[in-house]
C-alpha positions, -999 to +999 in steps of 0.1 A: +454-223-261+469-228-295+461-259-315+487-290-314+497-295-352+516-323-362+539-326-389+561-355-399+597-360-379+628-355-404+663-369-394+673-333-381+649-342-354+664-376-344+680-362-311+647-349-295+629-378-308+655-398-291+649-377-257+613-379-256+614-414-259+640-418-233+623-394-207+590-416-209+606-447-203+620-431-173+583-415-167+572-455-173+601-468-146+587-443-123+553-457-123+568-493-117+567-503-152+595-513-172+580-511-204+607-495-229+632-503-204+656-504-233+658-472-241+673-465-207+702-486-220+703-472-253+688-500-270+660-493-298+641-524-307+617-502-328+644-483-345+631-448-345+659-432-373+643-460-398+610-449-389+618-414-394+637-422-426+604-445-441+583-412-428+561-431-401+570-406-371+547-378-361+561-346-341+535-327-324+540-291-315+526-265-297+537-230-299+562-245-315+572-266-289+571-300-296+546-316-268+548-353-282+554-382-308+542-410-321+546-437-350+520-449-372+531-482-398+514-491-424+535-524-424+536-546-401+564-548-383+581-584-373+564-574-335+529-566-351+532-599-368+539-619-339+515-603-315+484-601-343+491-625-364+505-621-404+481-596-424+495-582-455+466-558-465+477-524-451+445-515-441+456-506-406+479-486-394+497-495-362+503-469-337+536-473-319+561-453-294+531-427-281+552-402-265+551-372-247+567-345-232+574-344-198+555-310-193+525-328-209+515-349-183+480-350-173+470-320-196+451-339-221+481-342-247+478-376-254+443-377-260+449-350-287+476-370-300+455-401-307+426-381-320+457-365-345+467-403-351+431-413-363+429-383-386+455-395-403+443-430-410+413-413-418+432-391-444+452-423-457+416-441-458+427-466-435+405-495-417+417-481-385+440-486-357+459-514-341+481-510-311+497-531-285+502-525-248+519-539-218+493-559-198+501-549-164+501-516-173+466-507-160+468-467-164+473-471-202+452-501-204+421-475-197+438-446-217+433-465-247+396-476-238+386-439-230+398-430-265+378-452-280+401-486-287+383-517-280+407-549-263+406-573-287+427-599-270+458-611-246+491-622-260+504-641-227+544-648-218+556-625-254+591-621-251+600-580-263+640-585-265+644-577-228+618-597-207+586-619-208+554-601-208+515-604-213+501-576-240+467-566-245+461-554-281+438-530-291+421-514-322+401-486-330+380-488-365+367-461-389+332-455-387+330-439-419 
């Protein structure tokens, strides 16, 4: 099997940014979650053509294919602020809007896209990883503890823009 390789998203690749995030919040609705709920609407709270712009989105490919996406910031967003509190250092990067295609599922893909995401801090010589993620959700509550993120802590009742929800935040720190 050929190697994922990620490269970073340019604004020619808004349109299949924008459908990869839209088919996993379907993927999300169909579990019973209505995390990124928004997007089914058409509403962006993360605004993914600003992030592509300020070069913080990641496509992964694979035979040319893209497989997946994600978002790393090395600011803190006015979310991150809320849910970890002000810290202006830039050490971290936070790893938002982790998705993948709907082909992907189940194949290991998102493992591999993490593992991508912390060779880039690594590259950037950051501290490590933060990330934030819906508290009910209990399938990708243990994603991110197999891959190595430890919980750090429960924001309870955070309102996203659409609802009222709990959110365990996780980080994953650089060894080296």
């Amino acid at each position: 099997m050929e190697k994922i390789k990620v490269e970073l998203a340019q604004l020619k690749n808004l349109s299949i940014v924008k459908i990869l995030l839209t088919d996993t919040a379907r993927w999300l609705n169909s579990k019973g979650s209505t995390q990124w709920a928004g997007l089914l609407k058409g509403e962006d709270v993360h605004n993914i053509e600003d992030a592509i712009s300020r070069q913080e989105v990641f496509l992964a490919y694979r035979f040319n294919k893209i497989v997946g996406i994600f978002t790393l910031w090395s600011e803190q967003s006015i979310w991150d602020k809320d849910l970890w509190g002000e810290d202006n250092s830039k050490e971290f990067f936070y790893l938002h809007r982790l998705a993948l295609a709907t082909t992907e599922h189940g194949k290991g893909t998102g493992r591999i896209l993490i593992d991508k995401a912390k060779n880039i801090a690594l590259l950037e010589n950051k501290k490590g990883l933060r990330l934030d993620c819906v508290a009910s959700n209990s399938y990708l509550n243990k994603f991110y503890k197999n891959n190595n993120f430890s919980f750090q802590k429960v924001v309870e009742n955070y309102y996203n823009g659409e609802d009222y929800q709990d959110y365990h935040l996780f980080s994953w720190e650089n060894e080296n």
